[in-house]
N, C-alpha and C positions, 0 to 999 in steps of 0.2 A: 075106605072104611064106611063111608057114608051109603055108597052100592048096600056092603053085607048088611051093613045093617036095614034098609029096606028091604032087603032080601029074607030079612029074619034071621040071619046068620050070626049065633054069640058064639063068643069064645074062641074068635081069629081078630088078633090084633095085626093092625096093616101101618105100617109107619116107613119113612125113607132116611137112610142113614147116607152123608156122605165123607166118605174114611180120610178125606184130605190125601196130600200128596204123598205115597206111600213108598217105600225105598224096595223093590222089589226088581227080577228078573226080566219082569216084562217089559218095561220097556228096551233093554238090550235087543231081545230078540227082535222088537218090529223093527228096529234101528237096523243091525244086521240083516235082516230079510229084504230091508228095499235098498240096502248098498251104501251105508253110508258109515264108514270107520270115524272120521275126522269127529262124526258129532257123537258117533257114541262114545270117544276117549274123554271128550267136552260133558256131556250128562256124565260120567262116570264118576270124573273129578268133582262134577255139582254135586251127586250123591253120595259121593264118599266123606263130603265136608259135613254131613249129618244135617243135613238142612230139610230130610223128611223127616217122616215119623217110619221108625221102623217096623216090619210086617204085624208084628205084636203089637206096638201101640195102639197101628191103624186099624186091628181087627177088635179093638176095645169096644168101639161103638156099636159093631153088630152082634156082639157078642152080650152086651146090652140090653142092648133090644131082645133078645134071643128069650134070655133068659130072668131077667131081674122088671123089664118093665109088662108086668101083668097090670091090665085093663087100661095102658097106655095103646091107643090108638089116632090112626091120622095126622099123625107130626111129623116132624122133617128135624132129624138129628144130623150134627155137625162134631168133627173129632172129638172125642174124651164124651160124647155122649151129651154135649151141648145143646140142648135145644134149642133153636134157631126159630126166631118167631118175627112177622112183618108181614106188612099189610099186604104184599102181592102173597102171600102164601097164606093169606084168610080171606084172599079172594074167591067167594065161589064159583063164579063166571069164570074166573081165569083157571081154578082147576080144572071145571068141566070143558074147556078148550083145551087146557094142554092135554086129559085124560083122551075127548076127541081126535086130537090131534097124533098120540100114542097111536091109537087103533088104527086108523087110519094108515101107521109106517108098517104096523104088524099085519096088516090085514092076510097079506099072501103068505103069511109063515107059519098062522096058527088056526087050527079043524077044531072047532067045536060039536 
């Protein structure tokens, strides 16, 4: 948020949501794909006890963000749309490393 806005950029809010443990299909499948029955019977039974959030609840927060939080920018949301606030994430040195550090992983994947 702090880029567009040097950029001159209004009216693109940038914020990171993260949806918590969410009871969904995917992990079945990476389970299955590298051979391993015993532990998906094992996760199955841990998510069937409702100990996620289910795919609705967990799309709460982006859905959130999506739409209800206008001139919200630069935050870092947690389930039900929490905001999640602490000194390593009002660090500015630390965000502009790990933003470094991002580009750095994506370099060969993305043509500007």
């Amino acid at each position: 948020s702090r880029r567009l806005e040097k950029a001159g950029v209004a009216n693109v809010y940038v914020n990171a949501a993260n949806p918590g443990n969410v009871r969904t299909a995917m992990p079945y499948k990476d389970l299955k794909e590298k051979g391993h029955p015993p532990a998906k019977g094992a996760l199955k039974w841990f998510m069937d006890q409702r100990s996620l959030w289910s795919a609705e609840d967990g799309a709460l927060t982006e859905l959130f963000l999506g739409v209800a939080a206008e001139n919200t920018t630069g935050k870092f949301y947690s389930p039900m749309a929490v905001e999640v606030v602490n000194s390593q994430s009002l660090d500015i040195d630390l965000q502009d490393s790990l933003w470094e550090f991002c580009e750095e992983l994506v370099k060969d994947f993305i043509t500007i």
